[in-house]
BADOMAR-638159 format. One record per residue (C-alpha): x, y, z. Coordinates in steps of 0.5 Angstrom, whole numbers, padded with zeros to 4 digits, always signed. Each point is the difference from the previous one (the first is absolute). Layout:
+-------+-------+-------+
!     x !     y !     z !
+-------+-------+-------+
!     X !     Y !     Z !
...
+-------+-------+-------+
END
This chain:
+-------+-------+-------+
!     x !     y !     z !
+-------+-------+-------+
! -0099 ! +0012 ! +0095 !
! -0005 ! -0004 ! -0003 !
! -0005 ! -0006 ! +0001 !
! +0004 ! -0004 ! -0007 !
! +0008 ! +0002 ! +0002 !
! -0001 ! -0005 ! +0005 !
! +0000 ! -0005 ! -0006 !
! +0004 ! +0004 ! -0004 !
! +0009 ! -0001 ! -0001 !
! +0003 ! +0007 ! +0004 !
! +0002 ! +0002 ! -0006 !
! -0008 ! +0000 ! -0003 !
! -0001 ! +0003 ! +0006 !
! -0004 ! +0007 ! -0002 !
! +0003 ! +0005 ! +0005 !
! +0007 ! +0003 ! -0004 !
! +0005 ! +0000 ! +0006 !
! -0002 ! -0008 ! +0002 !
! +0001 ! -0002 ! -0007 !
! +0006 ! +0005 ! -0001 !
! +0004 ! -0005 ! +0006 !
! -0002 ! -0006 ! -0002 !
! +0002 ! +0001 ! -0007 !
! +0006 ! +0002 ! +0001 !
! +0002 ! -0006 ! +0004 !
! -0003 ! -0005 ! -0006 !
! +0006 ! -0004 ! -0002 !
! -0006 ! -0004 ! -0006 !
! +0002 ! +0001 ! -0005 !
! -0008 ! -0002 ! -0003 !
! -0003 ! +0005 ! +0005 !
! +0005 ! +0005 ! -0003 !
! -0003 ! -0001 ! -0006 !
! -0007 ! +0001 ! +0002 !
! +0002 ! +0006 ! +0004 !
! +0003 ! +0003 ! -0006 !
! -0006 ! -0001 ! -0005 !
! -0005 ! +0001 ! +0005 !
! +0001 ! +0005 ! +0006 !
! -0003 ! +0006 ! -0001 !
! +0004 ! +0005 ! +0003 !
! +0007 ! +0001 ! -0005 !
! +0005 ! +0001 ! +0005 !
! -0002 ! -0008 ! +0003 !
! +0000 ! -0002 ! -0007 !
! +0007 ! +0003 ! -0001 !
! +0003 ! -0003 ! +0006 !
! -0003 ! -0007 ! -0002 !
! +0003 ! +0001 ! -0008 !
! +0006 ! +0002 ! +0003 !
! +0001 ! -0006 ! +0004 !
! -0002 ! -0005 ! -0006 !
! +0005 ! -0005 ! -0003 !
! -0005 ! +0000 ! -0006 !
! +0004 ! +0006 ! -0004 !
! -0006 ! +0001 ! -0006 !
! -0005 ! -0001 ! +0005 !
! +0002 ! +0006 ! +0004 !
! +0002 ! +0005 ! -0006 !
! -0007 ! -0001 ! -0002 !
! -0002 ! +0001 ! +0007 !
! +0005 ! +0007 ! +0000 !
! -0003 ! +0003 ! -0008 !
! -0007 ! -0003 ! +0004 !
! +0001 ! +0006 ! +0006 !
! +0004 ! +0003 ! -0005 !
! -0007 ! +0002 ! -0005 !
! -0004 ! +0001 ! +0007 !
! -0004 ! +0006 ! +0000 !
! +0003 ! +0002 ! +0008 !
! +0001 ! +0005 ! +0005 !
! +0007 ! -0005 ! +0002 !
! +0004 ! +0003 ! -0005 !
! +0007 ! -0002 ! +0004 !
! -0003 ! -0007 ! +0000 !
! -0001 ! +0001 ! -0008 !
! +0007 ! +0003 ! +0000 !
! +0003 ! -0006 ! +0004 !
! -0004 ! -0005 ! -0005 !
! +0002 ! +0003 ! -0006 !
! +0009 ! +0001 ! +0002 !
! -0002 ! -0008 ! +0001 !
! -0003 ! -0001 ! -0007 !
! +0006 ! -0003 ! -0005 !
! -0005 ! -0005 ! -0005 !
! -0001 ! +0005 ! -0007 !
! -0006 ! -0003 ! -0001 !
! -0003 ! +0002 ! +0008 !
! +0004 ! +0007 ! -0002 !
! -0004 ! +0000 ! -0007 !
! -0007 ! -0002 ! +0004 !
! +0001 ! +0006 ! +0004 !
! +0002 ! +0004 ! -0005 !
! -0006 ! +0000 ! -0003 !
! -0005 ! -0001 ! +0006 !
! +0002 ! +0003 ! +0006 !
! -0004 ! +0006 ! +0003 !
! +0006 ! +0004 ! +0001 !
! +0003 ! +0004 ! -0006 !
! +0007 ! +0001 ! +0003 !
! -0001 ! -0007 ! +0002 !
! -0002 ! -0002 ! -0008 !
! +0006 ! +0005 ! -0002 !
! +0005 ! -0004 ! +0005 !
! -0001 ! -0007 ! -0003 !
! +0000 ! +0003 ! -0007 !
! +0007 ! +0003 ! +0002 !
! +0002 ! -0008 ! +0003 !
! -0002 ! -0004 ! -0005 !
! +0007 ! -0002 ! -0006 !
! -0005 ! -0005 ! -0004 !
! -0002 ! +0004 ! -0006 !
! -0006 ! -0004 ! -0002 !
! -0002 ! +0001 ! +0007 !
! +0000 ! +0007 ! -0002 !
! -0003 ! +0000 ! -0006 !
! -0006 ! -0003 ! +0002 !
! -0001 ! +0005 ! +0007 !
! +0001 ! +0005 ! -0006 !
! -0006 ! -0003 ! -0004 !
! -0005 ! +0000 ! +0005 !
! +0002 ! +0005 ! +0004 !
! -0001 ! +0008 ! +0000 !
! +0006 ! +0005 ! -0002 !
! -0003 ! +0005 ! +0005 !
! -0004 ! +0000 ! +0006 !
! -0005 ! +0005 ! +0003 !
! +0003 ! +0003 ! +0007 !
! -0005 ! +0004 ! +0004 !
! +0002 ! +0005 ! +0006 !
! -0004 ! +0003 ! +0004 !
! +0002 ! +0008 ! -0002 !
! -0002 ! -0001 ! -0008 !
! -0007 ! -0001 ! -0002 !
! +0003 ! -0004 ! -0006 !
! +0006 ! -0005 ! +0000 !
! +0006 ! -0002 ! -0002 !
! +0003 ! -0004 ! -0005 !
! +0006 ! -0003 ! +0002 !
! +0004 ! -0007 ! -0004 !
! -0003 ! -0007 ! +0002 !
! +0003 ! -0006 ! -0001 !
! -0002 ! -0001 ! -0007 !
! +0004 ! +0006 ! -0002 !
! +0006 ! -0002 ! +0004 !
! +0000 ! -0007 ! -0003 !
! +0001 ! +0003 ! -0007 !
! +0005 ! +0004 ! +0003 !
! +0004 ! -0006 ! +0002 !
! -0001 ! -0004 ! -0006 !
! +0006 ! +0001 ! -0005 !
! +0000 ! -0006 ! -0005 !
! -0003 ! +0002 ! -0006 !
! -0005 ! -0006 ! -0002 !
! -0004 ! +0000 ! +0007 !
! -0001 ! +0008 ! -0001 !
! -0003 ! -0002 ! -0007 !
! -0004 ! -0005 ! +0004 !
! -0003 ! +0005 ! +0006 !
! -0001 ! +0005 ! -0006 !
! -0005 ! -0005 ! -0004 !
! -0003 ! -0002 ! +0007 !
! +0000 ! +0004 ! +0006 !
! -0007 ! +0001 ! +0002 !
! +0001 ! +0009 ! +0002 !
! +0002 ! +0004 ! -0006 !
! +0005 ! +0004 ! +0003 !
! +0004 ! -0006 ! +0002 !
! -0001 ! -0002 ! -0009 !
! +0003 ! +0007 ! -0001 !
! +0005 ! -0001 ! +0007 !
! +0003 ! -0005 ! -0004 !
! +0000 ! +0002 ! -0007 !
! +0004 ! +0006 ! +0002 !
! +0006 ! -0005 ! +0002 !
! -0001 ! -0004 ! -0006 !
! +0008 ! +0002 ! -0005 !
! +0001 ! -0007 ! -0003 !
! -0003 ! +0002 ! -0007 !
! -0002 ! -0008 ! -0002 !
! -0004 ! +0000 ! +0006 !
! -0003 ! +0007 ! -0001 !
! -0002 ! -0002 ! -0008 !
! -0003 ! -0006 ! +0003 !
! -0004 ! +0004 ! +0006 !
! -0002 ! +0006 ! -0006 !
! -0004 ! -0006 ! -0004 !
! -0002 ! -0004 ! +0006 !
! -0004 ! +0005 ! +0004 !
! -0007 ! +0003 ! -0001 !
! +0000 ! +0006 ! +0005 !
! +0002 ! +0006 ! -0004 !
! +0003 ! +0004 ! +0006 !
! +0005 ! -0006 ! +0003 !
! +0001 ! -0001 ! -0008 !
! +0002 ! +0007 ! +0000 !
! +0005 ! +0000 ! +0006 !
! +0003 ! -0007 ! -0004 !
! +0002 ! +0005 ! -0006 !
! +0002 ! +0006 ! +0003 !
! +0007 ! -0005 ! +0002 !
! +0000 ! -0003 ! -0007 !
! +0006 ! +0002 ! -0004 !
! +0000 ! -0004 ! -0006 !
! -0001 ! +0004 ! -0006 !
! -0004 ! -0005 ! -0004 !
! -0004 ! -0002 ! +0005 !
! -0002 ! +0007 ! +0001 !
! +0000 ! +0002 ! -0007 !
! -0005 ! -0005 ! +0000 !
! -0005 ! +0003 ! +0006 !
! +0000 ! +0006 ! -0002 !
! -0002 ! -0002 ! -0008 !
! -0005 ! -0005 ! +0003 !
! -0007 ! +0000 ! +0001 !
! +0001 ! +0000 ! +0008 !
! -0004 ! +0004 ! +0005 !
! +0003 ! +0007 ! +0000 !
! +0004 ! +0000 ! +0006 !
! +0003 ! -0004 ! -0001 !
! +0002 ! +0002 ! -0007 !
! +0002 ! +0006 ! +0003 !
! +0005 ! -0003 ! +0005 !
! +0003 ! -0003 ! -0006 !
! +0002 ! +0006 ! -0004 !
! +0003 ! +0003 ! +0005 !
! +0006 ! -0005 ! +0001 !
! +0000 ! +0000 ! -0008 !
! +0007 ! +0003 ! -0002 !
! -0002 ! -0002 ! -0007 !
! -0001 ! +0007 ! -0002 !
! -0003 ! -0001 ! -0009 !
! -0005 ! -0005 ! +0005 !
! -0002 ! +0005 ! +0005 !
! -0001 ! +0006 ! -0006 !
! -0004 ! -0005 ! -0005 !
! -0005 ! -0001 ! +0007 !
! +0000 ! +0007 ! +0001 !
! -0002 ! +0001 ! -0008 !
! -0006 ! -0005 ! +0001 !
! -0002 ! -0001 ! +0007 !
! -0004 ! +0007 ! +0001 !
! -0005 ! -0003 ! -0004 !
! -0002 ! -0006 ! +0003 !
! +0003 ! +0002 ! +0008 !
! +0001 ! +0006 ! +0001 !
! +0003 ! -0002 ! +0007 !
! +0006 ! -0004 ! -0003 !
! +0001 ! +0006 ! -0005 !
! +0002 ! +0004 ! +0005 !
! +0004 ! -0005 ! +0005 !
! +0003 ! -0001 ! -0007 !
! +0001 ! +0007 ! -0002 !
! +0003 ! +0002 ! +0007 !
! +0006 ! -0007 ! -0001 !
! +0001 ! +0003 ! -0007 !
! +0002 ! +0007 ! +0003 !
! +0004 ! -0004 ! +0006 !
! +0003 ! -0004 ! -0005 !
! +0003 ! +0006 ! -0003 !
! +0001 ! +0004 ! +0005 !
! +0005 ! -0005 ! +0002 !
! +0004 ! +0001 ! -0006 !
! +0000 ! +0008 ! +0001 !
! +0003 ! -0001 ! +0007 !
! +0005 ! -0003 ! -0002 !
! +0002 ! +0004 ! -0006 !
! +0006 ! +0004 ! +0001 !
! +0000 ! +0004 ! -0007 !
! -0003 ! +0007 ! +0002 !
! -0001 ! +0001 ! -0008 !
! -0003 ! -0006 ! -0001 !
! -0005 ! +0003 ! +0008 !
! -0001 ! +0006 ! -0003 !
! -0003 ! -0002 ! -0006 !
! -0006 ! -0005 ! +0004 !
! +0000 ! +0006 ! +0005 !
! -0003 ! +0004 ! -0006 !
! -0003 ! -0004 ! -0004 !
! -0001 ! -0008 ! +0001 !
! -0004 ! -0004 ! -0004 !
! -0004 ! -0006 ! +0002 !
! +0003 ! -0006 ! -0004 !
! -0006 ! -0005 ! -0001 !
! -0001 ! -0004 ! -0007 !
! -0005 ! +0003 ! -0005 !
! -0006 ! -0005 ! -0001 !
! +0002 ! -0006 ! -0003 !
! -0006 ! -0003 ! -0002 !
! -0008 ! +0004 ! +0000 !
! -0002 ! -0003 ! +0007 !
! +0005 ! +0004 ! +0002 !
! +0001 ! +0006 ! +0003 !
! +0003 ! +0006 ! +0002 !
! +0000 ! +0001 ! +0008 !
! -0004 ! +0006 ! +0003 !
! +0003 ! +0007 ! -0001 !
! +0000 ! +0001 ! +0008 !
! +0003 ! -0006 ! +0002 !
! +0006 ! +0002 ! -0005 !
! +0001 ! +0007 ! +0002 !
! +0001 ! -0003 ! +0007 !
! +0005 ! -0005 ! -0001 !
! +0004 ! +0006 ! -0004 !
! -0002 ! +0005 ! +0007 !
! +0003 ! -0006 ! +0004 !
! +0007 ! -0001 ! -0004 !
! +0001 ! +0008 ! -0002 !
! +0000 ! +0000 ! +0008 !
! +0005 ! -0005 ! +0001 !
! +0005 ! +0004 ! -0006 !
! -0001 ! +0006 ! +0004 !
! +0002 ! -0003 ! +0006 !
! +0006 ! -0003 ! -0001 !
! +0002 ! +0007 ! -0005 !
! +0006 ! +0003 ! +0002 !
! +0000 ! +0006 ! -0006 !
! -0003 ! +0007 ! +0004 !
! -0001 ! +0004 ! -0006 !
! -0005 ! -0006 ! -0003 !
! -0005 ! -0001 ! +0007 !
! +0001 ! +0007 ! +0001 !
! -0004 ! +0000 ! -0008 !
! -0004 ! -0006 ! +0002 !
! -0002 ! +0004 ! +0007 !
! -0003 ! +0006 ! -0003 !
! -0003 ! -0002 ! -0007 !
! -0002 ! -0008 ! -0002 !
! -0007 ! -0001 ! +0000 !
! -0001 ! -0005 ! +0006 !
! +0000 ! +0002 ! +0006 !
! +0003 ! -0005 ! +0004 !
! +0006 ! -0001 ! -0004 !
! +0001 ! +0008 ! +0001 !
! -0001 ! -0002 ! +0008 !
! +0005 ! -0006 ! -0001 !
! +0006 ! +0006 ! -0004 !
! -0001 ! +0005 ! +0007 !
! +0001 ! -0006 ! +0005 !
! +0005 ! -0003 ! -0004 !
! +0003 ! +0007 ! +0000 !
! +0000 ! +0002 ! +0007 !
! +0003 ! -0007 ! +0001 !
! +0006 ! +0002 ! -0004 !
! +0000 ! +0006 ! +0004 !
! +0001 ! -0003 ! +0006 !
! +0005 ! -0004 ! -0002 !
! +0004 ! +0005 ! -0003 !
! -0001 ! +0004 ! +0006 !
! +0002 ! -0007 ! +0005 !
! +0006 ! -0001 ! -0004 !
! +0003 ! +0008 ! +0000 !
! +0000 ! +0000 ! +0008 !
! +0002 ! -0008 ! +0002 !
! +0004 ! -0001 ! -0008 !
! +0007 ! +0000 ! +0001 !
! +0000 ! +0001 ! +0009 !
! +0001 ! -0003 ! +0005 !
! -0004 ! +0000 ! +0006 !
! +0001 ! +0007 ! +0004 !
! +0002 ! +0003 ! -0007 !
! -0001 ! +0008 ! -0002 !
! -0007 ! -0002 ! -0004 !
! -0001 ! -0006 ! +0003 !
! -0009 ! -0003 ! +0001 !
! +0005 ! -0002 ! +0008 !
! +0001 ! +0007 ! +0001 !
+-------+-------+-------+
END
């Protein structure tokens, strides 16, 4: 005991188990209170919290030890089952010391602007070190988990504009699908990659159609063209963006191919797939003014490798990919006609033993 306690209240008194006792026997509620806010010790504040008939008082009390950096976790625990206030849990959300803590406290809140600021000043991941690697791990944190949560579309918009990480900018750009609110994201945000996630879920043609022809970074641009179906469109980039960026030439020339490989797919006319199998020809517009141009020799022959493939591959006529196999000019197409052809091999093989048996049967694959 020291020489002051003889002055001091039982429960100021600075050995633990006296003010233990004595704070369990307090019936003041003004002493609660001050043992609440001021005891250092947090399992002594939460049993003067638990007590308190002042409710907002104790759970700021509870996301006090909540937040605390200390070695009492099944007191932090206790504090935290106790908190029921949305603004307390979003303060622990934000602030405490303890991942899982901060990860809980996200997952308890119901309130969405609560949500969407945690998601503005919080971090998508933390670092989580262990004692076995020399490098840490990164795992969510409560500003990820907050975006994960949040599901209406203006507040998303709101924490993609706002939030202070990167990541989060882009964790909520990703879920981004109401096409207004996407056109006014595109047109209201400067960082490029954040600008680039917003477009990759834009599915209106015009405003697409208007990125792509724009003066927009070249990402971005390329994220465009890549949900374009207008296919004139795409061919007139492909004709003329080589020569100002070769990059979204590319991206457009890959699109172009993709376009009409989707066509080839679906035809069902071999006569009309023999004839792309042996000979397709790019269709893009000749120059229709003297600034235009035709695209490079490179970038056509690939879009033609791509779509002959495709024709090959839905091919059905043996004697045609037999041809093709063993005298086009182009090597991967040749290797496309020998794959296809040793898949039409096995198939037929798969059908003369299981076609027409039952399980047990003469040329049954059960056998």
């Amino acid at each position: 005991m020291r020489l002051l306690d003889i002055f001091r209240p039982k429960w100021k008194n600075s050995d633990y188990h006296v003010r233990k006792a004595a704070i369990e026997s307090l019936t003041s509620q003004v002493a609660l209170a001050v043992v609440a806010k001021t005891e250092i010790h947090p399992m002594l504040r939460l049993n003067a919290a638990m007590r308190l008939t002042d409710r907002a008082l104790a759970q700021d009390v509870f996301a006090d030890i909540a937040k605390s950096n200390t070695q009492y976790e099944l007191t932090i625990r206790e504090a935290f089952e106790k908190l029921n206030d949305e603004a307390a849990l979003a303060d622990v959300a934000k602030n405490s010391h303890h991942l899982w803590m901060r990860l809980a406290a996200v997952d308890k809140l119901s309130e969405q602007t609560l949500l969407v600021k945690i998601a503005s000043s919080a971090s998508m991941r933390a670092q989580v070190w262990s004692q076995w690697s020399d490098y840490p791990d990164y795992v969510e944190d409560s500003g990820g988990r907050a975006v994960n949560r949040l599901v209406d579309q203006n507040l998303l918009a709101v924490v993609v504009g706002c939030a202070r990480d990167e990541a989060v900018r882009k964790a909520a750009a990703r879920k981004l699908t109401d096409q207004g609110v996407l056109a006014k994201a595109y047109k209201s945000i400067d960082d490029l990659w954040v600008r680039m996630e917003v477009v990759k879920n834009i599915t209106d043609q015009a405003l697409l159609a208007q990125i792509a022809k724009s003066n927009d970074l070249p990402g971005a641009r390329a994220e465009a063209i890549k949900n374009l179906t207008d296919q004139a469109l795409v061919a007139q980039i492909v004709k003329n963006e080589p020569s100002h960026d070769y990059y979204v030439g590319h991206i457009a020339a890959d699109r172009l191919a993709d376009l009409e490989i989707a066509k080839v797919r679906n035809l069902t006319d071999q006569a009309e797939l023999a004839k792309i199998a042996k000979n397709y020809e790019v269709r893009i517009a000749a120059a229709e003014t003297p600034t235009d141009q035709a695209p490079p020799a490179e970038i056509v022959k690939n879009i033609r490798k791509r779509v002959r493939i495709a024709a090959v591959e839905t091919l059905a006529d043996q004697a045609l990919l037999t041809s093709i196999a063993r005298s086009d000019g182009e090597y991967y197409v040749c290797r496309a006609a020998v794959e296809r052809l040793a898949d039409l091999a096995r198939d037929a093989e798969i059908e003369k033993r299981a076609g027409g048996h039952g399980p047990g049967g003469k040329n049954s694959v059960l056998r």
